[in-house]
Steps between C-alpha positions, in 0.01 A plus 500: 500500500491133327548204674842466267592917609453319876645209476826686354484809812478193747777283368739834494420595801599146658825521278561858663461366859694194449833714299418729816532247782789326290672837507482545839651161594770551295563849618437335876774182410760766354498703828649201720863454497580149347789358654618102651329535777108581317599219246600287818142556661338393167582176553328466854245793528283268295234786571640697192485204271147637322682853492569618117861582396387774251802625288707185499552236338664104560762372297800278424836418379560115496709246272210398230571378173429775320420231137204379737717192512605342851853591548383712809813486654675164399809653307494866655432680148217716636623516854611819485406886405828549335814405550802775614896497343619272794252221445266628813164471490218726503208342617237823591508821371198731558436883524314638818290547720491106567486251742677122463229293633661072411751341372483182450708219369616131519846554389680731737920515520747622741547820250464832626200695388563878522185718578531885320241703710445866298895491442598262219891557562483398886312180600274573830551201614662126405385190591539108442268384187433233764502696825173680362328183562698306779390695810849609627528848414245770652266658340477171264358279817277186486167453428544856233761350359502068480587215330243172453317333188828566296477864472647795680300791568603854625157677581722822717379808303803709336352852404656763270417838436695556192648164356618169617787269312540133639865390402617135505869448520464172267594398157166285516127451677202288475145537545394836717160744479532857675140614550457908563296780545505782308354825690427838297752766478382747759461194778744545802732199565721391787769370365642158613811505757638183660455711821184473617359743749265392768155551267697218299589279745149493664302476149776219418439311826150500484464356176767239589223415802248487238599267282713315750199395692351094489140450525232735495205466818209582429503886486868564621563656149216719507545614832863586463456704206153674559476499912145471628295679218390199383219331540500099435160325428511134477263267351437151423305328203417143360632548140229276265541408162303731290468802731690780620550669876584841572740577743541877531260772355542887540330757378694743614857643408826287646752285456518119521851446681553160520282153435559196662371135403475190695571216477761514214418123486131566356639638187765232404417241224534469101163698510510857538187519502456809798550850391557832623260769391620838596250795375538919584339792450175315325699424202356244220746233568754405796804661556624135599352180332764225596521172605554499845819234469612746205478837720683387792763284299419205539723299282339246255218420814678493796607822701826614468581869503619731778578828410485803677159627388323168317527141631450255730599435862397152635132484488498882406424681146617816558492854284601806592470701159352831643193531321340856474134574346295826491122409625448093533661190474407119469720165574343173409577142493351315180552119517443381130303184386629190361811385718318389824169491671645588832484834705845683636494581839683871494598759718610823367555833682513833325699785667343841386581888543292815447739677309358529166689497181686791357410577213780701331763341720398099490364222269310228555628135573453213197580182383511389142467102482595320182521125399609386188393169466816489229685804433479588131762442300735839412301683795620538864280480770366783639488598832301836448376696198340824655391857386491742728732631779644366808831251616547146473596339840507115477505167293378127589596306259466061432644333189445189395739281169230377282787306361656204760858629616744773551330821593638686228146721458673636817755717313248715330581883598266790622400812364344794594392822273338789653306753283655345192893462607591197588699642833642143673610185315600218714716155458334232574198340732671426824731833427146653544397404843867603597615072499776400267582127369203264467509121535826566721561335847433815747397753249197519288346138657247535711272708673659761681363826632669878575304791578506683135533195284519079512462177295139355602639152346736317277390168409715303204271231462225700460714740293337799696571817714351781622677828676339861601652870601396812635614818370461765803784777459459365129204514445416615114328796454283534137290784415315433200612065443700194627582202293658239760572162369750203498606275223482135481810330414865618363370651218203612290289370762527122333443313834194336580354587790201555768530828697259679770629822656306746688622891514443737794490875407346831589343714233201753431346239286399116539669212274384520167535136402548288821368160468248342687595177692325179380533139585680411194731791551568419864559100506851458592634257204721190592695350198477185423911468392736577719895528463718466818833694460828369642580886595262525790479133563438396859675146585637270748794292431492137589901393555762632366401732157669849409323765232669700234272774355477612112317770304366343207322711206317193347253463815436853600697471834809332707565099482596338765790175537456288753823309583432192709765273681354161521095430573399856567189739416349769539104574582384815354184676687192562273324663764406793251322237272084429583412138585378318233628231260750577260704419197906570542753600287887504550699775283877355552843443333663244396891479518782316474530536939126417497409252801195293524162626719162420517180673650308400826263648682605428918531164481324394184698484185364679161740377267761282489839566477587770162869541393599832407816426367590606095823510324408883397305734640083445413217663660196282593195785482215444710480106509182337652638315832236463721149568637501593849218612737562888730314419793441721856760279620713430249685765307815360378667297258877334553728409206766233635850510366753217462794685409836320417866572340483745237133473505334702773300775342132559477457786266135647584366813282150510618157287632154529336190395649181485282178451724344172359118540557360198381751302732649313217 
């Protein structure tokens, strides 16, 4: 026999085996009943998370402009499957087996939504369109069902065995996504019933403990989930510029549990310069090749997330990804040159089981990293671009406005297309990490973390954001591809833009394509103009001065009018801006109720007095006003009124600093 004759026998024979033990996990899955309690314990028994879902598949009905425009919602057009004689709404309509697994949106009414459980003339149940979110009515409790970031979110699993309609009793709807699972015919499914018997109740209380729980000390989350057949090992290194130290190697079969990093405080900085090598089974290249701020979620340098499986508590990194390999496994440290010639003090412990991999049953744990410096123009970002089989289970994701202002990159939708079908479309960024409603007072606006999903930042001046989610009973299964990516901007991806993501997933094969972290690539970027919105301004008033609020089209955001009785001001707080010296600009109005103001900083005046009075209405854009100087200690600036008769109005669309290097 040839070498060729050989080569052919051998790579058959490995294709038998692995149809063989692909079979057999499907046949193994199929056997178990699916029902709300198993799709309950998904969402906690984290130990199933590297488990495939063989014969299923994830996908979604949701309000997307279907012209690839960005009326995702806006005027209700696509909010609907189809509309029935009396004006109802049908908003889900899917043949079974299948399991309901979120709904999501940021526009919920006091309508009744009717659910049709494998009867389509007799709803199961009906419910409030709000009351699936608010908490009141059991099964639909808090944390599985909540309300923060501007989104609502319904994560309580509805299964069907043979078809399930979702009714709304409204002439009219907004934005909403409906993410499901489709199982294969022969699977056997529990159907959904408001009454839930005690398997129910126990699987729903104990995720509600789950995810309801604050803080995570140092192996509380391993030992509540995996008892005491774990072993921890914990070691400490002096990370040094140019070198890398391992902290775990096995070479034996077993499964990393959790890894824990201290303290968070080492890693923090515009230099990303530590990574997070992660290598199995003696493969060519790491399963995990991330920058350590990037991995845990650190948001543009400084630690931020807290999810239920990735993040950081106080002084803690924490992961608790359940990591399976077959025969050895490596974790290393690599601090990178350039950024500092100082060592990291670190201690990280490992927690470790015996258990080996399963082969037909499991895949192994990676992360895809990708930075794109500037996202080409007409191409999303991509999260992951992958052959080979497995399920997607989580996205990290910082953006960054190469242009100064609103964060419109931020309405760019994602997309996802499994072995060629594009199976879930979405509506827009924030829609995607289950918020709703950026650059809004206590919605999408700062950093904000839930156990599935979160905002890692929202920073107008810096026209940037950043937001991740886990997908655990959602998790997307592909068997031969998976095409996961987000758009930047409203349409045609047009907006400028600097993204870095990083992609956890399980699979029979390593990332293709992932990038490898460079200095260049990991330098947080600070711009050097910055635009201050009135719509998430933070100010103190100084006597007696009222606000009126408008949306105006022309700036990108909401103006605001300051009316001021007498000698008034306010001081606006430019804590988010660095120190440094800077040139300002005013965007304002002026009108026939204009007043007079001028700028100070505390007690030093900037200008002198300005009067913003004009017989019509005429916008001054961007005017140079002032230098001023951001220091440690002070972060403000004050515009002083003196408001009188008719005239009392200060009409203020926006502030713009440019940082003035030379000092000029």
């Amino acid at each position: 026999m040839n070498f060729r004759n050989l080569a052919s026998t051998v790579i058959s024979v490995i294709g038998m085996l692995v149809f063989k033990q692909k079979v057999h996990a499907q046949e193994s899955f199929a056997k178990n009943e699916i029902s709300t309690a198993s799709e309950l314990r998904t969402m906690y028994d984290i130990k199933e998370l590297p488990r495939y879902r063989p014969a299923t598949s994830m996908r979604q009905v949701s309000s997307y402009d279907r012209t690839g425009m960005n009326d995702d919602g806006f005027s209700g057009i696509y909010s609907f499957v189809r509309r029935l004689p009396d004006s109802s709404l049908i908003l889900f309509d899917a043949e079974g087996p299948g399991v309901i697994n979120r709904i999501w949106t940021p526009t919920p009414t006091d309508d009744s939504l009717d659910f049709f459980i494998d009867d389509s003339t007799r709803a199961a149940f009906t419910i409030m369109y709000s009351d699936l979110f608010s908490g009141k009515v059991y099964p639909f409790i808090f944390p599985v069902c909540n309300n923060q970031l501007g989104g609502y979110y319904c994560y309580l699993p509805i299964a069907f065995s043979k078809r399930c309609i979702v009714r709304l009793r409204a002439k009219h709807t907004q934005f909403y996504q409906i993410g499901y699972r489709k199982f294969e015919q022969a699977s056997k499914v529990k159907s959904f019933s408001l009454n839930f018997h005690q398997k129910e109740r126990v699987a729903l209380d104990s995720l509600a403990m789950c995810w309801s729980k604050r803080g995570k000390a140092t192996g509380d989350f391993i030992n509540a989930k995996y008892g005491g057949k774990i072993r921890a090992i914990t070691k400490k290194v002096r990370l040094r510029p140019g070198y890398a130290e391992t902290l775990l190697h096995v070479a034996s079969g077993g499964r990393i549990v959790g890894i824990e990093l201290s303290p968070a405080s080492a890693f923090e900085g515009n230099y990303k310069d530590a990574d997070l090598l992660i290598t199995w089974d003696d493969e060519p290249k790491p399963a995990v090749n991330v920058p350590v701020a990037d991995f845990f979620g650190y948001a543009f340098g400084r630690s931020s997330m807290q999810s239920l499986l990735v993040g950081t508590d106080g002084q803690v990194n924490y992961c608790y990804f359940p990591m399976p390999f077959d025969k050895s496994a490596s974790i290393k440290l690599l601090r990178r040159t350039g950024s500092s010639e100082t060592s990291l003090e670190v201690s990280a412990t490992i927690y470790l089981s015996d258990e080996p991999r399963r082969k037909d049953m499991e895949g192994r744990f990676y992360a895809n990293w990708n930075h794109d410096e500037e996202v080409e123009r007409h191409k999303p970002h991509v999260f992951l671009e992958h052959n080979g089989s497995g399920h997607y289970v989580g996205t990290v994701m910082q953006a960054r406005g190469l242009n100064a202002g609103m964060t419109g990159f931020f309405e760019g939708d994602d997309s996802t297309v499994v072995d060629g079908e594009m199976t879930i479309h979405g509506t827009g960024s924030e829609d995607y990490f289950n918020g709703g409603w950026y650059a809004m007072i206590d919605r999408w606006d700062g950093p904000y973390s839930l156990p599935l999903s979160g905002s890692l930042d929202y920073t107008l001046p810096f026209s940037r954001t950043g937001g991740y989610r886990l997908f655990l009973s959602d998790k997307i299964p592909f068997g031969k591809s998976i095409h996961h990516s987000i758009e930047h901007g409203p349409e045609r991806n047009e907006a400028r833009g600097e993204y870095t993501s990083v992609a956890f997933f399980y699979s029979d094969m390593p990332p293709q394509a992932s990038e490898v972290p460079g200095l260049s690539s990991t330098t947080v970027n600070l711009p050097d103009t910055m635009v201050v919105y009135p719509q998430l301004l933070t100010f103190s008033t100084i006597n007696d001065v009222t606000t009126r609020r408008k949306w105006m089209y022309n700036t990108g955001g909401h103006s605001i009018v300051f009316i001021a009785e007498g000698e008034s001001g306010v001081r606006i707080d430019l804590r988010e801006i660095g120190e440094g010296e800077y040139k300002l600009f005013l965007d304002y109005t002026m009108t026939p109720q204009g007043a007079t103001f001028s700028l100070w900083q505390r007690q030093t005046p900037l200008t002198g007095w300005v009067d913003s009075y004009s017989g019509d209405t005429l916008r001054r854009e961007l005017a140079h006003f002032a230098n001023v100087t951001i220091t440690r200690f002070d972060k403000t600036v004050t515009i002083r009124f003196r408001g009188k008769e008719q005239r009392k109005e200060v009409f203020l669309n926006r502030l713009l600093l440019v940082r003035n290097e030379t000092g000029d």
